[in-house]
GUNU-267465 format. One record per residue (C-alpha): z, x, y. Coordinates in steps of 0.05 Angstrom, whole numbers, plus 5000, padded with zeros to 4 digits. Layout:
<atoms>
ZXY ...
</atoms>
This chain:
<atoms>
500050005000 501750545054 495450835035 491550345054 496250255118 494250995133 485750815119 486150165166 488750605224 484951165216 478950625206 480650315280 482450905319 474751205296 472850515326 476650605397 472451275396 467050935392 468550395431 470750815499 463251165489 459850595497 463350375546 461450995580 454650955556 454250245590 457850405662 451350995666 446450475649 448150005694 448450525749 441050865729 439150045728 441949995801 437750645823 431550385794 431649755828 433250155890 427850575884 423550025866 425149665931 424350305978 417450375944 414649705958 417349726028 413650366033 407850006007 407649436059 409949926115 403550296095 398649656093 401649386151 401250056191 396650056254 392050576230 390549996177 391149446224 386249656287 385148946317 393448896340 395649216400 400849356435 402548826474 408949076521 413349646509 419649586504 423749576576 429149966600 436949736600 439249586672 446149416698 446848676714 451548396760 456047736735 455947116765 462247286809 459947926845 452647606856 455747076892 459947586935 452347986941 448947356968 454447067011 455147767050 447947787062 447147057080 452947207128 449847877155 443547367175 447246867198 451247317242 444547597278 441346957282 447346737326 447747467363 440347367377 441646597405 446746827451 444547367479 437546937499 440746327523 447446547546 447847307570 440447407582 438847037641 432347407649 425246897647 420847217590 416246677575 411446237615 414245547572 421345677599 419345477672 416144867651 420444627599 427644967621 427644937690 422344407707 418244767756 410744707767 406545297735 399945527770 398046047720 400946577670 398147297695 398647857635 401348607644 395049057657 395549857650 388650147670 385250717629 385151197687 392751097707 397350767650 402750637703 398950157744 400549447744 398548877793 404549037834 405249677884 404650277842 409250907874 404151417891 397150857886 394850227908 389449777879 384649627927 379149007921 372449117951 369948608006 363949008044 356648878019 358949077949 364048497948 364648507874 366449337875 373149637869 376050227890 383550587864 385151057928 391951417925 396151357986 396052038006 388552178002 385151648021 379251978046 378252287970 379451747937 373851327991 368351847982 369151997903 364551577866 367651567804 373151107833 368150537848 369049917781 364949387776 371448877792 378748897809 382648757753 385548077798 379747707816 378347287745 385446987758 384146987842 379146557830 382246077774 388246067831 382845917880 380145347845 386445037829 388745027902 382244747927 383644237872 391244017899 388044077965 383043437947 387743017906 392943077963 387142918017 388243578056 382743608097 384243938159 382044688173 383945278173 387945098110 394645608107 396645918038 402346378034 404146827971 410847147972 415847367909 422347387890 422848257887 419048817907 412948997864 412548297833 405148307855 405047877908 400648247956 395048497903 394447667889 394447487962 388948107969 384747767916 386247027934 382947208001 377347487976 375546897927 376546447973 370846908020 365646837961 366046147979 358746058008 359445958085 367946018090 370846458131 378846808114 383147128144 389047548107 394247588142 400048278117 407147998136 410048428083 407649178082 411649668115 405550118120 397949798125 396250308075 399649888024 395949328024 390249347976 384649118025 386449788068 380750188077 375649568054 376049078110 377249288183 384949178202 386548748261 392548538295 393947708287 392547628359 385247988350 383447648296 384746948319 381047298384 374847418336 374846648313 373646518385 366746788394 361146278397 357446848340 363146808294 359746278244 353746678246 357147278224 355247618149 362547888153 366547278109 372747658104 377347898163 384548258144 390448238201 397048578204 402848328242 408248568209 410848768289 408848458351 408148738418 411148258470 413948358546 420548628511 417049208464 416049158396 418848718344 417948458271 414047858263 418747218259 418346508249 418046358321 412146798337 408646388274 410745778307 408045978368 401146178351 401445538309 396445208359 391545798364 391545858284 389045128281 384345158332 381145748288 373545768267 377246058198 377045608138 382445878096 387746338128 392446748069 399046948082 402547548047 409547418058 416647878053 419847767985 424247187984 431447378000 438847128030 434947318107 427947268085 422847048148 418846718092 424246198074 423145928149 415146058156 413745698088 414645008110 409045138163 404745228106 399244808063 400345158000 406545717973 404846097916 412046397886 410047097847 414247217789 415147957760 416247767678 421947987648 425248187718 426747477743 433547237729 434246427708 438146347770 434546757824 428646357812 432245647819 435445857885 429346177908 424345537893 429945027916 430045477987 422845427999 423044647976 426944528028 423044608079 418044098045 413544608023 409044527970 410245117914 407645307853 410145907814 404846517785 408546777719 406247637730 406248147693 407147797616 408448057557 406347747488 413447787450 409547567382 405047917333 397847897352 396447777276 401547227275 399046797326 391546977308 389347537361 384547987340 
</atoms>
């Protein structure tokens, strides 16, 4: 019996032997199954990598390449982004407001003396710099003054500097084929002769003064040029009369049209040949008067007085170029002895109120004003407003 005991166990242990090597033999069959399958898979992938490749594929394309990663902002810090700028706009939008309507009291634009301050507009005049001298303007220049033909070649002009005049005179190359004025001396022209017939002014010599509310706003190169379109006028006979140069070499007929005093002029009219005359255009200063006392500046009572002799005239149109407007202007008094005031305004130097007093003093003397806007500047784009 123990015998066999011994056989059984020696019979079963053989068969855990044999059992733990194929146990063994399993585990490494199971792991060379697992490598197959793996190397089955890379291989097919290889295989569809390899048919889908573009060297075997040549009608697909690349249709964007891949972008770079940027840094984004969240919804909280674009909100701070957008409200600081939307602020930063908002703030010089309202700077921008109240500097024009509140601290700049300056007239810029040729709407804001219709629309603003309700006063009647003539015409808008634009800056001009000329080719041969950028700093000219229409006003007085410092060291030249614009001069306007009005001999047989009425339509010439001629630039003489005021301290050689006989140069600038004998020079050719000075002489233009127009003064820079006379396209809007004319439109003024016709718009005054206009107002004349609607208001059934009929009388002669019709009196037109142009004054300004500064220095250099132009006022005398417009009166210059006023008088001479109103001498193209077939038949009409002007007289420009300087109330406001200090020296006749500033006015811009000097040198064109013989200078007279007020008295010789009006003396002229008298002659029985004075119609008959080719000479249309006469110029007269009386910025001082010689009387029984000496010499003084012309006032409103020496106007007054020569009143008569200025109506009994042969002259059709008689231009006044008046002092700047002032606190003891002479023009504020003469004006209401006139037919016509034309107010010059230099752009951009005119302050909102100056030009309310200014037109309100001359109004009340019943005068009949219009305002010339001078010296403009566009303050938009040519290519926004559709210039060429």
């Amino acid at each position: 019996y123990e015998d066999q005991l011994e056989a059984i166990k020696q019979q079963f242990g053989h068969q855990y032997v044999i059992g733990e090597q194929i146990e063994e033999f399993e585990g490494k069959k199971k792991m060379a199954e697992a490598e197959y399958r793996s190397l089955q898979d890379s291989l097919k992938n290889a295989d569809i990598d390899r048919l889908l490749g573009p060297s075997q594929m040549p009608n697909i394309n690349v249709v964007q390449d891949p972008t770079e990663p940027i840094k984004t902002y969240d919804d909280k810090s674009k909100k701070l982004i957008l409200g600081l700028a939307g602020g930063g706009l908002a703030l010089g939008l309202g700077l921008a407001f109240l500097i024009e309507l509140l601290l700049d009291r300056r007239v810029k634009r040729p709407v804001e003396i219709q629309t603003r301050l309700q006063l009647p507009l003539l015409l808008t005049i634009p800056m001009f710099r000329r080719r041969e001298n950028p700093g000219l303007f229409l006003g007085h220049s410092a060291n030249s003054v614009p001069r306007i033909g009005a001999g047989p070649d009425a339509g010439t002009t001629q630039l003489a500097a005021t301290g050689n005049t006989d140069l600038a005179e004998s020079d050719p190359t000075t002489r233009r084929a127009g003064h820079f004025i006379l396209p809007y001396a004319e439109t003024i022209r016709d718009r005054i002769i206009f107002n004349f017939e609607i208001n059934d002014v009929t009388h002669k010599p019709k009196l037109v003064a142009v004054t300004g509310l500064s220095e250099g706003a132009g006022a005398s190169t417009i009166a210059a040029g006023l008088a001479k379109s109103f001498a193209d006028i077939q038949g009409s006979k002007v007289l420009l009369v300087d109330l406001s140069s200090f020296q006749p070499e500033e006015n811009p007929l000097y040198g064109e049209v013989q200078r007279h005093s007020l008295n010789g002029a009006l003396h002229l009219a008298r002659n029985t040949q004075f119609r008959e005359s080719q000479q249309n255009l006469y110029y007269a200063s009386a910025t001082a008067r010689r009387d029984d006392s000496g010499i003084t500046s012309f006032s409103p009572i020496h106007l007054y007085e020569l009143m008569p002799h200025l109506q009994a005239s042969q002259y059709d149109y008689i231009v006044f170029d008046m002092p700047p407007i002032d606190q003891t202007s002479r023009t504020l008094t003469m004006a209401g002895l006139m037919d016509k005031v034309l107010l010059v305004l230099d752009a951009e130097n005119t302050s909102r109120d100056a030009l309310t007093w200014g037109y309100g003093e001359l109004t009340k003397g019943k005068a009949d004003v219009s305002c010339i806007f001078n010296k403009t500047r566009a303050h938009t784009p040519g290519w926004l407003i559709g210039e060429n």
